[in-house]
C-alpha positions as CSV (number, residue, x, y, z in Angstrom):
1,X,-2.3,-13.5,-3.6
2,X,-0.7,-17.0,-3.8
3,X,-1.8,-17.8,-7.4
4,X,-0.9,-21.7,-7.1
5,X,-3.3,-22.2,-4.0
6,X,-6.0,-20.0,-5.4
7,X,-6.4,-22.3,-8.5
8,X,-6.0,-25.5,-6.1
9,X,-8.6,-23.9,-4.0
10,X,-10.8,-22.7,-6.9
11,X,-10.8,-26.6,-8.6
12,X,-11.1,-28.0,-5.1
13,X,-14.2,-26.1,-3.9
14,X,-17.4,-26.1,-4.8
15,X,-18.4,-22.4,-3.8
16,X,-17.7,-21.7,-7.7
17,X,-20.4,-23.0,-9.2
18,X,-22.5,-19.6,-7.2
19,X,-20.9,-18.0,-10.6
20,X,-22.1,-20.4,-13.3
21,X,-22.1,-23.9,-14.4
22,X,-19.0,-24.5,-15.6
23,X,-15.4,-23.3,-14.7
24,X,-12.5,-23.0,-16.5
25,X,-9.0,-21.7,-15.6
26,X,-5.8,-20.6,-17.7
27,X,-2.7,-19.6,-15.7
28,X,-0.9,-16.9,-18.0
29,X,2.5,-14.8,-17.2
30,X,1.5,-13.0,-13.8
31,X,-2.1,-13.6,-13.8
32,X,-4.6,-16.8,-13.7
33,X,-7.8,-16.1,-15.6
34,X,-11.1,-17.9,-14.3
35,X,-13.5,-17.9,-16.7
36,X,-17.5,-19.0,-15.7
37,X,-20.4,-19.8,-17.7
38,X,-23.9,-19.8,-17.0
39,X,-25.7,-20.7,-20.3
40,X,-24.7,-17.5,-22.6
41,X,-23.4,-15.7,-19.8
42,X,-19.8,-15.5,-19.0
43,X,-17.8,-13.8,-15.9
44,X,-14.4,-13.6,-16.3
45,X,-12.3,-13.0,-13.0
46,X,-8.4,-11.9,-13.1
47,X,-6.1,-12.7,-10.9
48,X,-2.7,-11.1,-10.1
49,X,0.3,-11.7,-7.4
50,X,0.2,-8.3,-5.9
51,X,-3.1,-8.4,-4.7
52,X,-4.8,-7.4,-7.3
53,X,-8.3,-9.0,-9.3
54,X,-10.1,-8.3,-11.7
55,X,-14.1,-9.4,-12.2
56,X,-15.8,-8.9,-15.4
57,X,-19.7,-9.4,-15.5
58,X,-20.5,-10.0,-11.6
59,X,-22.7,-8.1,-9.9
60,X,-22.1,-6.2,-6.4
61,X,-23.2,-9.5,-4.6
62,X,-21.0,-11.9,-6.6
63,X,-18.3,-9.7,-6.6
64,X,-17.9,-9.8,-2.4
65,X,-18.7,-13.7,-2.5
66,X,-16.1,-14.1,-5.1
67,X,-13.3,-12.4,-3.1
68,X,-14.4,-13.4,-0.1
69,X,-13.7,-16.9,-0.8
70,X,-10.5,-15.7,-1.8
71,X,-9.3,-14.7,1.8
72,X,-7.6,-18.1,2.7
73,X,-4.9,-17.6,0.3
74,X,-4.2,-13.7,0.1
75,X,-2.1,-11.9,2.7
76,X,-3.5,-9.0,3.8
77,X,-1.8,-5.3,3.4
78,X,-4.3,-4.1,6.6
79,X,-1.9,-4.5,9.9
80,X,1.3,-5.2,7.8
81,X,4.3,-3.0,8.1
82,X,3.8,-0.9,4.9
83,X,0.3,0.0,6.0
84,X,1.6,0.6,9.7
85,X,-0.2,-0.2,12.9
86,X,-3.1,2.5,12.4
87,X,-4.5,-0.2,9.5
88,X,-4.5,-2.9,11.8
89,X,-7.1,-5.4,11.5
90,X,-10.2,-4.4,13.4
91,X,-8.5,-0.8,13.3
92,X,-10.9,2.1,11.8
93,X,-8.4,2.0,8.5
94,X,-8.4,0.2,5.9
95,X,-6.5,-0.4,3.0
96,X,-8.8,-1.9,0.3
97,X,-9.5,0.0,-3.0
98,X,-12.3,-0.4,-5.5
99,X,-13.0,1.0,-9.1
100,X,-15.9,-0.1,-11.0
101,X,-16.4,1.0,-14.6
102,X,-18.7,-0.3,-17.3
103,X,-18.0,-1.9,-20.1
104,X,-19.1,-2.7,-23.8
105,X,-18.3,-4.7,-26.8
106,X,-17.8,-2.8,-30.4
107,X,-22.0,-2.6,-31.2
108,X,-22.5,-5.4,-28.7
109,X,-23.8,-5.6,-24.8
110,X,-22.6,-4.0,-21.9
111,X,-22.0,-5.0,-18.3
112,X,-20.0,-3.6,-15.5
113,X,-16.2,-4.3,-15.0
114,X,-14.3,-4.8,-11.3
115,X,-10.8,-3.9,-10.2
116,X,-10.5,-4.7,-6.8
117,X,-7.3,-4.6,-5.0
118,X,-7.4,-6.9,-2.3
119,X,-4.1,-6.0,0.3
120,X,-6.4,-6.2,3.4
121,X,-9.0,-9.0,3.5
122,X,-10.4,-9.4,0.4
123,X,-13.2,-8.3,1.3
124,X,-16.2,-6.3,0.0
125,X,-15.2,-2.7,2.1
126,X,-13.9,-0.1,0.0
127,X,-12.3,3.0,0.6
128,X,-13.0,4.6,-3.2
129,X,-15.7,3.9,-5.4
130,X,-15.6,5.2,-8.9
131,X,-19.2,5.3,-11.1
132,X,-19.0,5.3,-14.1
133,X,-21.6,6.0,-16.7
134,X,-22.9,3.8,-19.6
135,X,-21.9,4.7,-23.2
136,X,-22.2,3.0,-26.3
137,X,-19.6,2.5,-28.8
138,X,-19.1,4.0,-32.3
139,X,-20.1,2.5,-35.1
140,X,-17.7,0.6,-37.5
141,X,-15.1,1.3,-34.6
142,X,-12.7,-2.0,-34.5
143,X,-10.3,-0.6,-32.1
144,X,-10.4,-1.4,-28.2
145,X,-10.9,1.8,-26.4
146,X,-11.9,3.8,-23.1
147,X,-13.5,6.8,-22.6
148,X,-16.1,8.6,-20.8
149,X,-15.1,5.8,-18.3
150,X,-16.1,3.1,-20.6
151,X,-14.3,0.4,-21.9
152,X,-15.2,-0.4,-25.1
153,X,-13.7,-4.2,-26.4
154,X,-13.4,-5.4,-29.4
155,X,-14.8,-9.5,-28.9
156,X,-15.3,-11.4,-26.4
157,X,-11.8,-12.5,-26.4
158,X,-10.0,-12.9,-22.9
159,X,-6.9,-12.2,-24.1
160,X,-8.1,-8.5,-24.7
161,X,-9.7,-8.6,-21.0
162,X,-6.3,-9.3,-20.2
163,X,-4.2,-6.9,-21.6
164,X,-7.1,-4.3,-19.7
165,X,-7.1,-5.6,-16.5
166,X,-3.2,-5.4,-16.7
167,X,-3.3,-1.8,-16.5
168,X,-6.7,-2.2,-14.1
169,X,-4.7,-4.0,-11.4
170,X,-1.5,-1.8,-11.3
171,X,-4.0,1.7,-10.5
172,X,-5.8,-0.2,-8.2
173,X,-2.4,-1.4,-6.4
174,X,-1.2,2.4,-6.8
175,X,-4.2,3.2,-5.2
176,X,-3.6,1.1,-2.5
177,X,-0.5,2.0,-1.7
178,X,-1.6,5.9,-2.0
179,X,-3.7,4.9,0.7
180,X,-1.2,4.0,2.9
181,X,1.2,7.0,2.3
182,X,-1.9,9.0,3.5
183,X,-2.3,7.5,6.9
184,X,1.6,7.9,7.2
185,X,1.1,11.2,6.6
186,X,-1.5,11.7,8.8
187,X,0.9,10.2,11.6
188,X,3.3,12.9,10.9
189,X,1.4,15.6,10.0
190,X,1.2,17.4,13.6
191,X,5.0,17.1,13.8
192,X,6.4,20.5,11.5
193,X,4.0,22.3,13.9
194,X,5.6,20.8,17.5
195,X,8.4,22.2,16.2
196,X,8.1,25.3,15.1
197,X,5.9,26.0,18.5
198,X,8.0,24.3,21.4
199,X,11.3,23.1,19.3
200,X,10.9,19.6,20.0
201,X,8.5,16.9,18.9
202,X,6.9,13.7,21.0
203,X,8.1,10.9,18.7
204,X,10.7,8.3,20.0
205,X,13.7,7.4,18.2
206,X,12.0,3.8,17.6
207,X,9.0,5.2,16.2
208,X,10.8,7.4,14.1
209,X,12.9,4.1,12.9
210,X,9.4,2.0,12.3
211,X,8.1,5.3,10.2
212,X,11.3,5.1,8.3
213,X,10.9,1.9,7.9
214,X,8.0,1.7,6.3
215,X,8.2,5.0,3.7
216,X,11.5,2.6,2.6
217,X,8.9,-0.4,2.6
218,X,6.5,1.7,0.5
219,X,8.8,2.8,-1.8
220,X,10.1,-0.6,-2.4
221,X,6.8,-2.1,-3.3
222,X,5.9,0.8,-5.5
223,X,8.7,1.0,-7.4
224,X,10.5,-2.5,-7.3
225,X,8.0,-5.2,-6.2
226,X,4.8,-4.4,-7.9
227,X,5.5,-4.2,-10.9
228,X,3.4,-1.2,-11.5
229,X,5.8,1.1,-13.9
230,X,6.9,-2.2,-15.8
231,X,5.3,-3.8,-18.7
232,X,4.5,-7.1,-17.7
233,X,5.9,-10.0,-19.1
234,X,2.7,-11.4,-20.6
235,X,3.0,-9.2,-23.6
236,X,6.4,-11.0,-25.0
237,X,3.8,-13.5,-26.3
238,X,0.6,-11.2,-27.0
239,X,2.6,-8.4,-28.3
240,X,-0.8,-7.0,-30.8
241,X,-2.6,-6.2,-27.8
242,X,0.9,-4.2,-26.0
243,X,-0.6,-0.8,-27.4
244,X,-4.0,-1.1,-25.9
245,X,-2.7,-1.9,-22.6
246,X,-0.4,0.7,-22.9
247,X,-3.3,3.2,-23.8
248,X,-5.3,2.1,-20.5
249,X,-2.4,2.5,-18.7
250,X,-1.8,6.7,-19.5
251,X,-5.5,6.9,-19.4
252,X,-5.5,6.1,-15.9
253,X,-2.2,8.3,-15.7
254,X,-0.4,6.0,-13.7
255,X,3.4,6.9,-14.0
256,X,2.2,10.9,-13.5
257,X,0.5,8.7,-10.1
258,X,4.1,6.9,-8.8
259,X,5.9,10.3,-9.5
260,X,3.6,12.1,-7.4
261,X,4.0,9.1,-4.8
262,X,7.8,9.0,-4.7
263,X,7.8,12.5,-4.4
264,X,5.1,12.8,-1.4
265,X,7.2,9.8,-0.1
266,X,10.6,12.2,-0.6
267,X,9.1,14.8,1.4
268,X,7.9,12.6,4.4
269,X,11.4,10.8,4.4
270,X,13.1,14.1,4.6
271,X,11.1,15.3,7.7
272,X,11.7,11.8,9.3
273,X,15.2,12.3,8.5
274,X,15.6,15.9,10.2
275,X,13.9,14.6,13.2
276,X,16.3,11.3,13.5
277,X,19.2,14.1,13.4
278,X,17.6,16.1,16.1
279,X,17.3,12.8,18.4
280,X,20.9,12.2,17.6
281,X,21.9,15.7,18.6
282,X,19.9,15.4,21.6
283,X,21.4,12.3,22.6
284,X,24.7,13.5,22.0
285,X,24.3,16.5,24.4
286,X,23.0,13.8,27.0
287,X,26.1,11.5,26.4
288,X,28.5,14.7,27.4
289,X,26.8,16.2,30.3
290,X,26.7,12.6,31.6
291,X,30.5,12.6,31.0
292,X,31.2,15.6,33.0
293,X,29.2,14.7,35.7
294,X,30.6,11.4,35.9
295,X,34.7,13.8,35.7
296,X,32.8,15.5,38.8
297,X,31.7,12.9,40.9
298,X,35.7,11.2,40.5
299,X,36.6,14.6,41.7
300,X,34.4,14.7,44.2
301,X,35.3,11.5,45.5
302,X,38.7,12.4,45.7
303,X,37.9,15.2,47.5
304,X,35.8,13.1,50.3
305,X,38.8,10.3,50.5
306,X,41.6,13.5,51.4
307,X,38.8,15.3,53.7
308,X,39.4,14.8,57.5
309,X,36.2,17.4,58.6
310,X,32.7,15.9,58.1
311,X,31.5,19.0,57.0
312,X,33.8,19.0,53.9
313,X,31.8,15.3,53.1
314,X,28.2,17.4,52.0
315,X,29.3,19.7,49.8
316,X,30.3,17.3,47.4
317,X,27.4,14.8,47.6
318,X,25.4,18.2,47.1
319,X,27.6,19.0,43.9
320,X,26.9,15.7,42.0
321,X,23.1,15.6,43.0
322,X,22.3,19.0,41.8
323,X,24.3,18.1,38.5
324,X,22.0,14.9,38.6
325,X,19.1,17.0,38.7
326,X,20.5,19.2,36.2
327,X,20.4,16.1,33.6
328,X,17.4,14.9,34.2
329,X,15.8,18.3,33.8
């Protein structure tokens, strides 16, 4: 998401004001908070540069409208070359992922929070959809906290929304990129079986390159570009609320998540990588029978320019076409 043209859009359009009365926005490290308020209601929507947001308070309706006006300035995952041509727009894939959990303040009311990572079209489809049940917190309990899939804040105080929908955003980006890795997989998964049956597989050495490619691409965005094992850089100034992110953050087990990834991601780039060797084997073997028929067709042409019988002329031209055959067989 290009944060700069979503607050220009935001201030500039008028589709806001579906979400209450009166809009405010505060552009933070990595994120741009919108806060809306209808009376004594408030929404509060996140968002973050890897295609991640965050909606507090909307309902189901709000929540498609919301990231729906979104689309003009988000570039979509669906179609791209991490997500391959499978997740093309229009394709039956798709790359969006959804969690929805409810949330409470210490002794206060409750409403239902929204992480929505939006690679594809920001759009309302979703490929998993976590429920969670209501809870309510413990008395005399000052501490933000999550459990039983309920996140349990302290105030109002966006700042503390924040430092939640930090680790929010990176598991529903993880999610998102799982996602992809398992229509990779998917692509691939026939291959071990080709060959162990017939010894060769169907894939061309392009395809293999673009499936390379994008396991590389994949790894890159988990791991360097997403910031998802990093703490972000908006805790150097709100260093008090480090811990409670931090505690979201194992409680949606996200390093034990990437670890699994790059590992599954291992595994597929070794395959790709045994199958890039066979192609060059093969096409090593092609390179030297086409050298030895090209040693027997100068041979053979010697032979035809010191033969004086005509019948001496075929066998030859019969040598060199059945080596022909031979290669192309």
């Amino acid at each position: 998401i290009d944060l700069d043209s979503a607050i220009e859009l935001l201030e500039k359009s008028e589709r806001w004001r579906a979400f209450g009365q009166k809009l405010s926005i505060v552009s933070y490290a990595d994120v741009v908070h919108c806060r809306f308020e209808d009376g004594r209601e408030q929404r509060d929507a996140f968002l973050f540069p890897y295609g991640s947001v965050q909606l507090w308070g909307f309902d189901t309706g709000q929540e498609g409208d919301f990231l729906a006006s979104l689309a003009a300035v988000a570039e979509p995952l669906a179609g791209s070359a991490i997500a391959g041509a499978s997740a093309a727009p229009g394709g039956e894939a798709d790359i969006s992922e959804s969690e929805f959990l409810l949330f409470t303040y210490d002794g206060g009311d409750s409403g239902e929070a929204g992480a929505d990572s939006e690679a594809t079209r920001l759009s309302t489809t979703t490929v998993a959809r976590i429920a969670a049940l209501s809870g309510e917190a413990q008395p005399g309990a000052r501490r933000t906290k999550i459990e039983s899939n309920v996140v349990v804040l302290r105030s109002a105080d966006p700042v503390e929304k924040i430092a939640v929908s930090f680790a929010f955003a990176q598991s529903v980006k993880l999610s998102a990129l799982e996602t992809a890795l398992e229509q990779t997989i998917e692509e691939v998964r026939a291959l071990p079986e080709q060959l162990a049956r017939h010894g060769r597989q169907q894939l061309s050495v392009k395809k293999i390159a673009q499936l390379t490619g994008r396991i590389f691409l994949q790894r890159n965005e988990a791991n360097l570009h997403s910031n998802i094992l990093d703490c972000p850089d908006f805790f150097w100034e709100a260093e008090e609320y480090e811990a409670m992110y931090r505690r979201v953050h194992r409680y949606l087990d996200v390093e034990d998540r990437v670890a699994v990834l790059n590992k599954r991601l291992d595994i597929v780039n070794d395959l790709l990588d045994s199958l890039a060797s066979q192609l060059e084997i093969r096409t090593a073997h092609r390179l030297e029978v086409t050298i030895i028929v090209l040693i027997m067709l100068e041979i053979a042409m010697e032979l035809v320019k010191g033969a004086s019988l005509p019948g001496m002329v075929r066998w030859p031209v019969r040598l060199v076409q059945g080596a022909v055959a031979s290669l192309v067989r």
